[in-house]
C-alpha positions in Angstrom: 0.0 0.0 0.0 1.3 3.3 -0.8 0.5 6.5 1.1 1.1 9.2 -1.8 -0.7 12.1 -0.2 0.0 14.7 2.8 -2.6 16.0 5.5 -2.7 19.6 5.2 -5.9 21.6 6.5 -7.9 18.9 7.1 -7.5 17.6 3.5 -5.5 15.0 1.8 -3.6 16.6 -0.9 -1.0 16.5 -3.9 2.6 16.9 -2.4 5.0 19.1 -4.4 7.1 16.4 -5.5 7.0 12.8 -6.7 9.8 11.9 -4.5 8.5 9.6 -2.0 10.4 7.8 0.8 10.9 4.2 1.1 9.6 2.3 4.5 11.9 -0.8 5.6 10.7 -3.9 7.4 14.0 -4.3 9.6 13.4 -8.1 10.6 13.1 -8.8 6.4 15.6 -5.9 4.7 12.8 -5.2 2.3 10.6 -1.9 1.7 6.9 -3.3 2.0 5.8 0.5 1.3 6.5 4.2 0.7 5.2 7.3 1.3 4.7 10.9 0.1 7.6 13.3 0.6 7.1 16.8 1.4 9.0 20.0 0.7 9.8 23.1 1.7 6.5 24.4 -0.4 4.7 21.7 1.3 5.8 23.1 4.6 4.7 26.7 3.8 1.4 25.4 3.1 0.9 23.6 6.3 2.2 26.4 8.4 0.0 28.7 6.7 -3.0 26.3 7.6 -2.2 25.9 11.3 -1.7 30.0 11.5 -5.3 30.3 10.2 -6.6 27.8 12.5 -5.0 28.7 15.6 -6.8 31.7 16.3 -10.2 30.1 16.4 -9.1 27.1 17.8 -7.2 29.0 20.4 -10.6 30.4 21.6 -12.5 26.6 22.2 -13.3 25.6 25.5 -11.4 23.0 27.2 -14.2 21.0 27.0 -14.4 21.5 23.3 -10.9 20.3 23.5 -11.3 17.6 25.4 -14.1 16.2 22.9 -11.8 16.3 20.0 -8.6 14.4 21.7 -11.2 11.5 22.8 -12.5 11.4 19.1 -8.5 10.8 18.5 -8.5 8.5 21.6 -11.3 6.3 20.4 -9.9 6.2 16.8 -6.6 4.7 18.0 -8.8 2.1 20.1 -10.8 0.9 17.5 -7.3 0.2 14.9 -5.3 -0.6 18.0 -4.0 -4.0 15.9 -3.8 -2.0 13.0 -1.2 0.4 14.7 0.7 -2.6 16.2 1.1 -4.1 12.6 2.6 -1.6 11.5 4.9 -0.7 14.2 6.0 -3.9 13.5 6.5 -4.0 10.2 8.3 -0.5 10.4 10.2 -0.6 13.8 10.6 -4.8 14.7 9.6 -3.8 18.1 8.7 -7.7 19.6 4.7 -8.6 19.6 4.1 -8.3 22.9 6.8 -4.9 23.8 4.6 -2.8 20.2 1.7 -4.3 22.2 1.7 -3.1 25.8 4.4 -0.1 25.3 4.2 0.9 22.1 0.2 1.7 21.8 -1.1 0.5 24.9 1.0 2.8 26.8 0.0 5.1 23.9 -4.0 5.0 25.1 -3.3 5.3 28.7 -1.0 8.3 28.5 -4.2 10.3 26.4 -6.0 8.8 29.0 -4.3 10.2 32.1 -4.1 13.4 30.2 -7.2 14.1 29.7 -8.3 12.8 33.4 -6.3 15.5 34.3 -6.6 18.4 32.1 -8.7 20.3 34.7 -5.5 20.4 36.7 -4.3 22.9 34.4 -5.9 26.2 35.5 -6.4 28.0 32.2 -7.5 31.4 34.1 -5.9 32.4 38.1 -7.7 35.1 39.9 -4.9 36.9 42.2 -5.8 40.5 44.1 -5.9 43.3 41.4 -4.5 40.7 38.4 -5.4 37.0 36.7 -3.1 34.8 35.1 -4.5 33.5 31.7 -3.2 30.8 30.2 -4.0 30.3 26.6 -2.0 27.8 23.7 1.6 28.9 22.1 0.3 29.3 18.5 1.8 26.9 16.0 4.1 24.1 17.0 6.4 22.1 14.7 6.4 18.9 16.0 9.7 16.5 15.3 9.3 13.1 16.3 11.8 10.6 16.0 11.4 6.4 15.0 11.7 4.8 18.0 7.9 5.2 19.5 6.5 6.2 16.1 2.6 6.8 17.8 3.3 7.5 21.5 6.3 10.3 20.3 3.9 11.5 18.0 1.1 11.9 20.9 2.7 13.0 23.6 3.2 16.1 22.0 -0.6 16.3 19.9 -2.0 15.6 23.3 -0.8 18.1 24.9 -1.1 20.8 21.9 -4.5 20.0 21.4 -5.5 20.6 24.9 -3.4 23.5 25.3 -5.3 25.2 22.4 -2.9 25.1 20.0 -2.4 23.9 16.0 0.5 21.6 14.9 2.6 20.5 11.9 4.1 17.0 12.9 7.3 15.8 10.7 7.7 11.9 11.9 10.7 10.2 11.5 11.5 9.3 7.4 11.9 5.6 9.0 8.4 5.0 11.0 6.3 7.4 8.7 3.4 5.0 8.6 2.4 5.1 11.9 1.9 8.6 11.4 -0.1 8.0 8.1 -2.6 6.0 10.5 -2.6 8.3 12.8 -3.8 10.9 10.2 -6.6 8.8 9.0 -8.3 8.7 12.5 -7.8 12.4 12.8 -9.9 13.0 9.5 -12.3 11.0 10.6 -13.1 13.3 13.6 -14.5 16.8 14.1 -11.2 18.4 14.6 -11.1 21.5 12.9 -9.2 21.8 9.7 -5.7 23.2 10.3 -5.6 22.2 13.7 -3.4 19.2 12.7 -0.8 18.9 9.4 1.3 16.0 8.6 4.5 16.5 6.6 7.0 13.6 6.5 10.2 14.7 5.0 13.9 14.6 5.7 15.3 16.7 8.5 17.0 19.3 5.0 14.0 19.6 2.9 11.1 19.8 6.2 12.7 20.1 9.4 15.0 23.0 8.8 11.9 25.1 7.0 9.8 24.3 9.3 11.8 25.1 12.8 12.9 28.0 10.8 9.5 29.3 10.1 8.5 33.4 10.8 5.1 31.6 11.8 6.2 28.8 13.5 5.6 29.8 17.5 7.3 27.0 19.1 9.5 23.6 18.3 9.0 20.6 20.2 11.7 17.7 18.9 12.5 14.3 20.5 16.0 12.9 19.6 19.4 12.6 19.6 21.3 15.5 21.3 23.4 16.4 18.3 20.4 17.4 16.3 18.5 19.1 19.3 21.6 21.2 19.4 20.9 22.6 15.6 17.5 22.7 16.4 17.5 24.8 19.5 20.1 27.2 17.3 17.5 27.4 14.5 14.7 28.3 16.6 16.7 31.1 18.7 16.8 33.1 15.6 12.9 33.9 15.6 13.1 33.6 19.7 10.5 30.7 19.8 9.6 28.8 22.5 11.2 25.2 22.8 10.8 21.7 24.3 13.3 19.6 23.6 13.3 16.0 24.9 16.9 14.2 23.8 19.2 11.3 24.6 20.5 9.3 27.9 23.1 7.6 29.9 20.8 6.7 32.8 22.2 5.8 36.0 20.6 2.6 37.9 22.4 2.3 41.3 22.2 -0.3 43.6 22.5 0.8 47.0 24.7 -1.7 49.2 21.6 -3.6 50.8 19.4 -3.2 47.7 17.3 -6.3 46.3 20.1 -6.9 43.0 18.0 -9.5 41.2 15.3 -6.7 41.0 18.0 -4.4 40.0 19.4 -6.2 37.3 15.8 -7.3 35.8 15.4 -3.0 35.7 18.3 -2.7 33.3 18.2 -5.9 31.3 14.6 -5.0 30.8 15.4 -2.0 29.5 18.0 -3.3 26.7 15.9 -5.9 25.8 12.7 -3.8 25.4 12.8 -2.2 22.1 16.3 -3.6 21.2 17.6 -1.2 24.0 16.4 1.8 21.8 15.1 4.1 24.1 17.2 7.2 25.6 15.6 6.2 28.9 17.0 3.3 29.3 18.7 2.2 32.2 22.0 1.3 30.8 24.1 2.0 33.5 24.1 0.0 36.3 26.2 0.5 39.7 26.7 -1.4 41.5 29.1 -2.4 44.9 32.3 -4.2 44.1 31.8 -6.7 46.4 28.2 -7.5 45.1 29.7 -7.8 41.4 29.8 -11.4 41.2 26.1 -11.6 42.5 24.9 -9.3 39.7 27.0 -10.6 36.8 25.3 -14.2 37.9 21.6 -12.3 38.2 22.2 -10.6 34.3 23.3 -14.4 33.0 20.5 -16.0 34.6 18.4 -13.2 33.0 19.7 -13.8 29.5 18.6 -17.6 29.9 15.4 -17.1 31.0 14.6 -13.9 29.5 16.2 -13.6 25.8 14.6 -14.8 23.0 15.9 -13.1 19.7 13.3 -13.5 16.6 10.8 -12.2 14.3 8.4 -9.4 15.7 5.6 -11.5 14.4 6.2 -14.3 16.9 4.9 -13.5 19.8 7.4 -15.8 21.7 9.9 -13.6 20.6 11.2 -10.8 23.7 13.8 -9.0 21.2 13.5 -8.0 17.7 15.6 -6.1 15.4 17.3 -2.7 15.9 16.0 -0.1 13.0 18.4 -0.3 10.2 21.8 -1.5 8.8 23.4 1.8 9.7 21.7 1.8 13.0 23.3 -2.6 13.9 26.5 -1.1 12.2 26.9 1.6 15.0 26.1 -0.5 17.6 28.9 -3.1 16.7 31.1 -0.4 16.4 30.7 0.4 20.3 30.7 -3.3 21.0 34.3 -3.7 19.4 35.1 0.2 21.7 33.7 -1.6 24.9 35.9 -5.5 23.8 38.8 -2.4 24.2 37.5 -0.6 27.3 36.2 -3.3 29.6 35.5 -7.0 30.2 32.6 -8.6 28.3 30.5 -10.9 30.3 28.3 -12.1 27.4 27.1 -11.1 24.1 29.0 -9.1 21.4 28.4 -11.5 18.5 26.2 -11.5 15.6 22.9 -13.5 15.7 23.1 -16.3 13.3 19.8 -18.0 13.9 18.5 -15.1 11.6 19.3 -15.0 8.2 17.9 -11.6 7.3 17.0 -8.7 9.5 19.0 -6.8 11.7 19.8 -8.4 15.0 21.7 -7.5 17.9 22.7 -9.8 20.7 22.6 -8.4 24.1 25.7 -7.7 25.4 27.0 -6.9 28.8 30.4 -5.2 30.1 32.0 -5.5 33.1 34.9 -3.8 34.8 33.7 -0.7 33.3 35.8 2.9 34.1 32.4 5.5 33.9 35.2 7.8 31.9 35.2 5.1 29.3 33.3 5.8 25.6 30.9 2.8 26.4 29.9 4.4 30.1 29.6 7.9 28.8 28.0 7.7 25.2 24.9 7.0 24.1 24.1 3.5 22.6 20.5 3.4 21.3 21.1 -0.7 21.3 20.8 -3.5 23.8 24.0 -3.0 24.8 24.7 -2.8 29.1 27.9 -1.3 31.1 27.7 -2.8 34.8 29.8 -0.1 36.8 31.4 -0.8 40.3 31.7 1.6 43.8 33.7 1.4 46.7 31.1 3.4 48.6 27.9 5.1 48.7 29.6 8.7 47.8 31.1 7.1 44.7 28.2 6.0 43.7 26.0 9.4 43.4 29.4 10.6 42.2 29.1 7.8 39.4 25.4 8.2 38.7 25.8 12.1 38.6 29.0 11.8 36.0 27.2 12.1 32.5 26.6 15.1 30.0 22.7 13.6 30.2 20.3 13.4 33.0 17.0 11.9 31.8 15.9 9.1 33.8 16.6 6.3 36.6 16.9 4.0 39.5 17.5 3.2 42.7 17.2 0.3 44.6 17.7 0.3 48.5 17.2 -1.7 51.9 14.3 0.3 52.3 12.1 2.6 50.1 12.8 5.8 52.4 16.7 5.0 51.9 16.2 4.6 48.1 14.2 8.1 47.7 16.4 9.9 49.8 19.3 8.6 47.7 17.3 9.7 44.2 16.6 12.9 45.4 20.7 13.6 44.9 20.7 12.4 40.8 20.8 15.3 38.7 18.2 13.2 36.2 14.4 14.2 35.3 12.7 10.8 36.7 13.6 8.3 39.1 12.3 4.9 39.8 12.6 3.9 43.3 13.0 0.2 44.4 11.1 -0.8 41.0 8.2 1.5 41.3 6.2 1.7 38.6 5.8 4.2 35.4 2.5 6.3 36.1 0.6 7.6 32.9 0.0 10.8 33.9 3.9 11.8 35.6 5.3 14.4 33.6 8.5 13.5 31.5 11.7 15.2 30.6 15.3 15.8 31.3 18.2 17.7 33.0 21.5 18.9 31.6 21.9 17.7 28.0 18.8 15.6 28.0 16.3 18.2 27.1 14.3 21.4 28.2 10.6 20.9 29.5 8.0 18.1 30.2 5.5 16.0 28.4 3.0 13.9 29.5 -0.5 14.5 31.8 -1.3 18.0 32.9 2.5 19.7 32.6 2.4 17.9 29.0 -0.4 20.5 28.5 1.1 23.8 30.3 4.0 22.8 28.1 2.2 24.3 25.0 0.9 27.5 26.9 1.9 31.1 27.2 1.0 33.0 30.3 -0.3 36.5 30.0 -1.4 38.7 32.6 -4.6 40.7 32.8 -4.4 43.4 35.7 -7.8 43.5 36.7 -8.0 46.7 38.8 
């Protein structure tokens, strides 16, 4: 099926170009689809559309709002298997991981957010002045491949109910998803313009589009070395910015902390989407004289745990990583970390597959947190077990990284844990193994990003505060 059309004020029309972009199946190695690429002209056009919509969309209700994103909510509900086929088919995320984190997680984050959305208090009354909040204008919204729906909503969510209009560029790797995403949007009563789609490379849409005189804000997910142009481009018009980018993240285990729950936190977290998620836990630290304990915790995991296969069978725990270029990386700073530090397992090529790129876990010991495979960002299932002496070096450990997105701790108690967490420098914290809440704002410190997503912040996120003196 080919998708040969873009979604520009509330219409599917004629791109610019015949240029389209070809959509991989990374467990086969074969394109099973393409899709329309847009253009700078393209871009214009959506911007233009979202301008003309924002200021009557601006001046809807909440509860207006509200209406339209569980139109969108029920949309995704009724093609929920549709959405995990082709996040499948596009991504290789395993059955049951596209399943329950991929679109599951998907529902229950729009969900939470709009369970919440009163939270946001769109008008404060203060003696003599109120605080009005009302949505930025128009966002350009840059998603990248790795959650190709729940990047994607995150950010409409919180636009929509913010009172805001969007242009969305998806990744040129997991376009589809946005393609399906588009089709349930036409098929509500969101007003036209409210929402675009333009997929395009980051030269021909993504420049024009954070570069826009009518672009009001940029929201990007992604690496840190393209949040870095993008947060230069947008400083030129002085537009707001949210930028959510990559990881190291810390997960320490305190010297009476339960290990076997520690290590099933990280190795979850390399195994679960081939490891590519920037908040994944891939640093673990660990006591020196608990190292053997955890090294035999990770290899039991691998044996119970691993099963590397298609993302059709829904045996299967791992699939493929992306892409060629994204496997070749990967084994690049496999070979850096055979150089750096001790391999405990892993660090081969899988050859029970003959197509499709595969990446067996692998695991590094004896790991200096100076090193390239301690300090850099993988985007693989790739896992560096660091050692402490004491609890000192440990927050010293955890706190030593450019990023600061997410983590964990795992103490005696839960009340030694927390106090522990409070001292990362990182955006979100599990604490011995708590859960991810639908509705707890995400984001990151340092070189991991600027603002929050998710449930009621996720909204604010998208608003500009004015001030009405009142007597």
């Amino acid at each position: 099926m080919k998708y040969d059309k873009l979604y520009i004020d509330g219409e599917w029309v004629e791109p610019s170009t015949t240029d389209v972009i070809e959509v991989e199946n990374p467990a086969t190695e074969e394109v099973f689809t393409t899709v329309a690429k847009a253009t700078s002209e393209d871009v214009d056009k959506a911007v233009e559309a979202a301008s003309r919509a924002f200021k009557e969309y601006n001046q809807t209700s909440l509860e207006t709002r509200k209406k339209y994103v569980e139109e969108i909510l029920n949309g995704i509900i009724e093609r929920q298997e549709e959405f995990e086929e082709t996040i499948r088919q596009e991504l290789g995320s395993s059955y049951n991981y596209t399943k329950t984190a991929q679109v599951e997680q998907s529902i229950n984050e729009i969900k939470a957010a709009l369970e919440n959305a009163d939270k946001v208090d769109f008008t404060e009354h203060h003696e003599g002045f109120d605080l009005v909040r009302e949505g930025v204008g128009v966002v350009a919204a840059i998603t990248p491949w790795n959650y190709p729906l729940n990047q994607i909503q995150r950010k409409l969510t919180g636009i929509l109910l913010a009172g805001a209009t969007t242009v969305i560029k998806p990744s040129t790797k997991t376009p589809v998803t946005a393609y399906l995403l588009a089709e349930v949007i036409d098929n509500t009563s969101l007003p036209k313009g409210v929402f675009n789609l333009v997929p395009g490379s980051g030269s021909e849409v993504g420049d024009p589009l954070t570069g826009h005189e009518k672009v009001d804000m940029v929201s990007f997910t992604g690496s840190t070395k393209v949040g870095r142009g993008i947060y230069e481009q947008a400083k030129v018009n002085i537009k707001n910015i949210h930028l959510e980018l990559g990881g190291k993240s810390p997960n320490v285990l305190l010297p009476n902390g339960d290990a076997k729950k520690s290590v099933k936190q990280s190795m979850d977290a390399i195994i679960n989407n081939a490891g590519q998620a920037c908040s994944a836990l891939t640093r673990i630290i660990v006591p020196e004289s608990r190292l053997e304990e955890v090294e035999g915790y990770i290899k039991e995991y691998v044996e119970e745990n691993v099963r590397i296969g298609s993302p059709e069978d829904e045996d299967k725990t791992i699939g493929p990583v992306l892409s060629k270029q994204q496997q070749d990386k990967i084994y690049e700073y496999i070979e850096t970390g055979k150089k750096e530090a001790t391999l405990l397992l892993g660090g081969g090529k899988v050859e029970s597959e003959d197509k499709g790129y595969y990446v067996e876990p692998t695991v590094f010991t004896n790991i200096d947190n100076k090193s390239t495979i301690a300090q850099e960002e993988i985007f693989g299932p790739v896992l560096a077990v660091i050692t402490y002496k004491d609890v000192d070096e440990a927050l010293e450990i955890a706190n030593d990284s450019t990023y600061g997105l997410f983590g964990a701790v795992f103490g005696e108690t839960k009340e030694e844990a927390y106090e522990f967490a409070k001292q990362i420098r990182t955006g979100s914290i599990l604490v011995n193994g708590s859960p991810r809440l639908p509705a707890a704002p995400f984001g990151g410190y340092k070189q991991s990003g600027i603002g929050r997503e998710i449930g009621w912040i996720g909204i604010e996120e998208y608003t500009e505060l004015k001030v009405l003196y009142t007597e």
